[in-house]
C-alpha positions as CSV (number, residue, x, y, z in Angstrom):
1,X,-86.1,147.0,60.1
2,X,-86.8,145.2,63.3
3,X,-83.6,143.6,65.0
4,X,-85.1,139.6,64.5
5,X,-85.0,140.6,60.7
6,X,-81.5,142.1,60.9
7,X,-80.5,138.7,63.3
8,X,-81.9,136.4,60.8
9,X,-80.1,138.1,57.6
10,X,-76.7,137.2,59.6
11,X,-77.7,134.1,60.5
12,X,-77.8,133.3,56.7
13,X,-73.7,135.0,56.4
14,X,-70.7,133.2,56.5
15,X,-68.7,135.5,58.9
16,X,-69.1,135.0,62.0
17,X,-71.3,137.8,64.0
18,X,-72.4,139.5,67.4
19,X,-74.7,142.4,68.4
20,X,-74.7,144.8,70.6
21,X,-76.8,147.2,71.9
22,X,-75.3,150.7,72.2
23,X,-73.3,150.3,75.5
24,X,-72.0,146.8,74.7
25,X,-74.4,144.1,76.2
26,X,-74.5,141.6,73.7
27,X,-78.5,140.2,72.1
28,X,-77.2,138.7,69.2
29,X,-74.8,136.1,69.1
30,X,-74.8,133.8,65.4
31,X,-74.2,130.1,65.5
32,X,-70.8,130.8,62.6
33,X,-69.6,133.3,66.2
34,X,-69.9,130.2,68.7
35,X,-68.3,127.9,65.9
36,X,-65.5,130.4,65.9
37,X,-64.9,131.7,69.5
38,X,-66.1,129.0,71.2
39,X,-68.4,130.3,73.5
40,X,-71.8,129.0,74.0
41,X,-74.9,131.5,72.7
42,X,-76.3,131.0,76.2
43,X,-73.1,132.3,77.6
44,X,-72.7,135.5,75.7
45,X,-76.3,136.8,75.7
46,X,-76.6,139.3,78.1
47,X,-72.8,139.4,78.9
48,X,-71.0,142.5,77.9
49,X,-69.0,142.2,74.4
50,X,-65.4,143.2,76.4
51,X,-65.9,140.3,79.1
52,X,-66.6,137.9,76.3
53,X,-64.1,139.0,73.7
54,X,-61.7,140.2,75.7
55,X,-59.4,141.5,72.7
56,X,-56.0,142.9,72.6
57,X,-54.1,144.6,69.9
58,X,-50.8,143.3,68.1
59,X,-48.2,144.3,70.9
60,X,-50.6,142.4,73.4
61,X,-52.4,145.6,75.3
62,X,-56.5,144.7,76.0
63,X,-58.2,147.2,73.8
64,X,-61.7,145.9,74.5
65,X,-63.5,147.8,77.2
66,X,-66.7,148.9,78.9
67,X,-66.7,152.1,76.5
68,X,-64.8,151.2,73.6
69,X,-63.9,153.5,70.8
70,X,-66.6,151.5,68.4
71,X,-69.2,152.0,70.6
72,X,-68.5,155.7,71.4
73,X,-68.0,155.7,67.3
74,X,-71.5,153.5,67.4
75,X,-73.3,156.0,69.5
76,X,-72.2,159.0,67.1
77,X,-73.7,156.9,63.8
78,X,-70.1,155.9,62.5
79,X,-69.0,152.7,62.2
80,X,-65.0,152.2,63.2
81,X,-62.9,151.1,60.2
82,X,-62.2,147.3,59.7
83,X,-59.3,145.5,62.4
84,X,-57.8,142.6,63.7
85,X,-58.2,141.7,67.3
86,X,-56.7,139.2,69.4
87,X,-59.6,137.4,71.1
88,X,-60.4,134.9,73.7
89,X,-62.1,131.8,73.2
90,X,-63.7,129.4,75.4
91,X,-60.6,126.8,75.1
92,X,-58.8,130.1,76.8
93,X,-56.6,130.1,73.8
94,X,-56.6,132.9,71.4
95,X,-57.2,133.8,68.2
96,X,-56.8,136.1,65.6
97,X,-59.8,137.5,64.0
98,X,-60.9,140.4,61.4
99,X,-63.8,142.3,62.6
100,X,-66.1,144.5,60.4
101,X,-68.3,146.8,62.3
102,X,-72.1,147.9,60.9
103,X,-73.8,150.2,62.5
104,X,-77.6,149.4,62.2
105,X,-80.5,151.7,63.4
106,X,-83.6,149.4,64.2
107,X,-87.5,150.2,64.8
108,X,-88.3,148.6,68.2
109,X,-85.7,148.3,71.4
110,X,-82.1,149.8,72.3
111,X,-80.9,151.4,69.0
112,X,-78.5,151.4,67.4
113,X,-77.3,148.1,67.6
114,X,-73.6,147.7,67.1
115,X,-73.1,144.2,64.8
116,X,-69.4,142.9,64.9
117,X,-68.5,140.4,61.9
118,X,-65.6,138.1,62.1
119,X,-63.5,135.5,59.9
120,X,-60.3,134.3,61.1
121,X,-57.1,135.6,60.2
122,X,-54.6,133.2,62.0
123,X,-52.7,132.4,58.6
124,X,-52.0,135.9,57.9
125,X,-50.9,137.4,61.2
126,X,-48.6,134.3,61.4
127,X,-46.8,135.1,57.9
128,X,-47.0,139.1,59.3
129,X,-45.7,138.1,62.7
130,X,-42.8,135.9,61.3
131,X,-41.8,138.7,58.7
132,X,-41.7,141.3,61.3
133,X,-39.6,139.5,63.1
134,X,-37.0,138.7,60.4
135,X,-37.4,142.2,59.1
136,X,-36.5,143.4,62.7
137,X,-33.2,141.1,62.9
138,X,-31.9,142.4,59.8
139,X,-32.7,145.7,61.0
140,X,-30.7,144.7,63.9
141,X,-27.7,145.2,61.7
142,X,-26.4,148.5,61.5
143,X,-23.1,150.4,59.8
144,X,-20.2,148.0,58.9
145,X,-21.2,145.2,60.2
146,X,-24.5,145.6,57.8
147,X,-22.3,147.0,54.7
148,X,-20.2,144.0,55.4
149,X,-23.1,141.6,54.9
150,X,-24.5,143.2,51.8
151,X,-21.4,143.4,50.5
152,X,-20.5,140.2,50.6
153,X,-23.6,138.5,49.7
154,X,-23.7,141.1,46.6
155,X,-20.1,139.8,45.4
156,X,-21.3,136.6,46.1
157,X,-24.7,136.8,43.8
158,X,-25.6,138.3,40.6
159,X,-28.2,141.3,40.9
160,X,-31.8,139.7,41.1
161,X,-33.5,141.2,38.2
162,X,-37.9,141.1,39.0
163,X,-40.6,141.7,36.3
164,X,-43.3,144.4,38.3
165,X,-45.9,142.3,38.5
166,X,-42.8,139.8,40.7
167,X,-42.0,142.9,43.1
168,X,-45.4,143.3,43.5
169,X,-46.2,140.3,44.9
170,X,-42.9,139.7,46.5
171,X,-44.4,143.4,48.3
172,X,-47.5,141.4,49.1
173,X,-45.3,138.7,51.0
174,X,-43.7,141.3,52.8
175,X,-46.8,142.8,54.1
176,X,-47.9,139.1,55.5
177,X,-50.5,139.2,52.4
178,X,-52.2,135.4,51.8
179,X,-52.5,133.5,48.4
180,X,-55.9,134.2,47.5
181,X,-55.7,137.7,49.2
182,X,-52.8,138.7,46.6
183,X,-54.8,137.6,44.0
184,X,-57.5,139.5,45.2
185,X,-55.5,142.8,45.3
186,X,-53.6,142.0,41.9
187,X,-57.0,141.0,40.3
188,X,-55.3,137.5,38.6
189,X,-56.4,134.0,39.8
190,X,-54.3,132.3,42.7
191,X,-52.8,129.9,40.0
192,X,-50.8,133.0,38.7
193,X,-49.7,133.9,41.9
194,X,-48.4,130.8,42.9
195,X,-46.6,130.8,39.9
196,X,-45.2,134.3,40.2
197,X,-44.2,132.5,43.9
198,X,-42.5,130.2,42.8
199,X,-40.5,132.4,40.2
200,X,-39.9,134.8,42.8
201,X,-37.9,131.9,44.9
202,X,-36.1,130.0,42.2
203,X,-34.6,133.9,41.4
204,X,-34.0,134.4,45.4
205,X,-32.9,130.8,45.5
206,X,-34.8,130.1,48.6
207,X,-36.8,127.5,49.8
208,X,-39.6,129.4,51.7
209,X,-41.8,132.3,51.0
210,X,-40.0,133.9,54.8
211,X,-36.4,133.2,53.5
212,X,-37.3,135.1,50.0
213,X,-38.7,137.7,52.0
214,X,-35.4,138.0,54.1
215,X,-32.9,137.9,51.5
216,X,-35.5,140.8,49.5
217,X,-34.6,143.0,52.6
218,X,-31.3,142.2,52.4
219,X,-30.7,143.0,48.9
220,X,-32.9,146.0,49.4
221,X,-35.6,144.7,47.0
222,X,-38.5,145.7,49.4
């Protein structure tokens, strides 16, 4: 396959996507990647993929370079597994995106070319970001001053009793897991896990899906 018939196939995706050739100077970039990212196809063509992107990792460390593990991957003919990235956008805000890599061997010109597809995750890394953190504050508490608060809110409240298909979706929250995504994972419609949801906090008797979450941890449920 030449490399306009592989740039026309992703033109007709929904993700977002970018090429590369083999050491990282981009000579693909879709309309769906300026929509998302911000930057101009003008801009990116012919740049390198780490000066555009410019993406870090979850604890904030840059892990787009000049000789990246997917391209050194790339080079090999294996394409990296699927990850999220922190990357920059034109506004010089960030954002939080998915990134599937194909590795694709073309006829004419640099080879192979290294195509990057992206769909936003901002929902989910919030929801994983904000459970982290409360799962690290009750972590915080430790011996008998954590015995003391379990105690006491397990004399205050009856034990919370969860069908399996609750706990696993009260899991799902835990891991920062989305609506349809649960669904997706449980195989049932979004309906039922929205239902499941709200079950889960009328038996937590909370308000949110972060404070069932919390009082799960606390009550060792997860």
């Amino acid at each position: 396959m030449e490399s306009r018939e592989l740039f026309a196939l992703f033109d007709q995706a929904g993700d977002a996507a970018f090429a590369v050739e083999p050491y990282g100077r981009i000579c693909y970039w879709s309309d769906a990647a300026e929509e998302l990212l911000g930057f101009p196809r003008a801009e990116a063509l012919t740049k390198h993929c780490a000066d555009i992107v410019e993406g870090h990792d979850n604890d904030g460390c840059r892990i787009c370079d000049t000789d990246c593990h997917v391209l050194r991957l790339a080079r090999k003919q294996t394409a990296a597994a699927a990850y999220d990235l922190y990357a920059a956008t034109a506004s010089g805000a960030r954002k939080w995106v998915n990134t599937t890599v194909i590795v694709a061997n073309v006829s004419s010109g640099p080879s192979p070319l290294v195509v990057h597809l992206m769909r936003s995750v901002e929902e989910r890394k919030k929801v994983e970001n904000l459970t982290r953190e409360i799962l690290v504050r009750v972590g915080e508490l430790s011996g008998r001053e954590a015995d003391s608060v379990l105690n006491q809110e397990s004399a205050q409240r009856p034990a919370t009793r969860l069908t399996s298909r609750e706990a696993a979706v009260l899991s799902a929250l835990a891991r920062g897991r989305s609506t349809s995504e649960i669904a997706a994972d449980l195989h049932i419609s979004a309906a039922t896990v929205r239902n499941h949801v709200q079950r889960l906090l009328r038996k937590l008797q909370c308000h949110t899906r972060l404070e069932a979450v919390m009082r799960a941890a606390r009550e060792g449920l997860i």
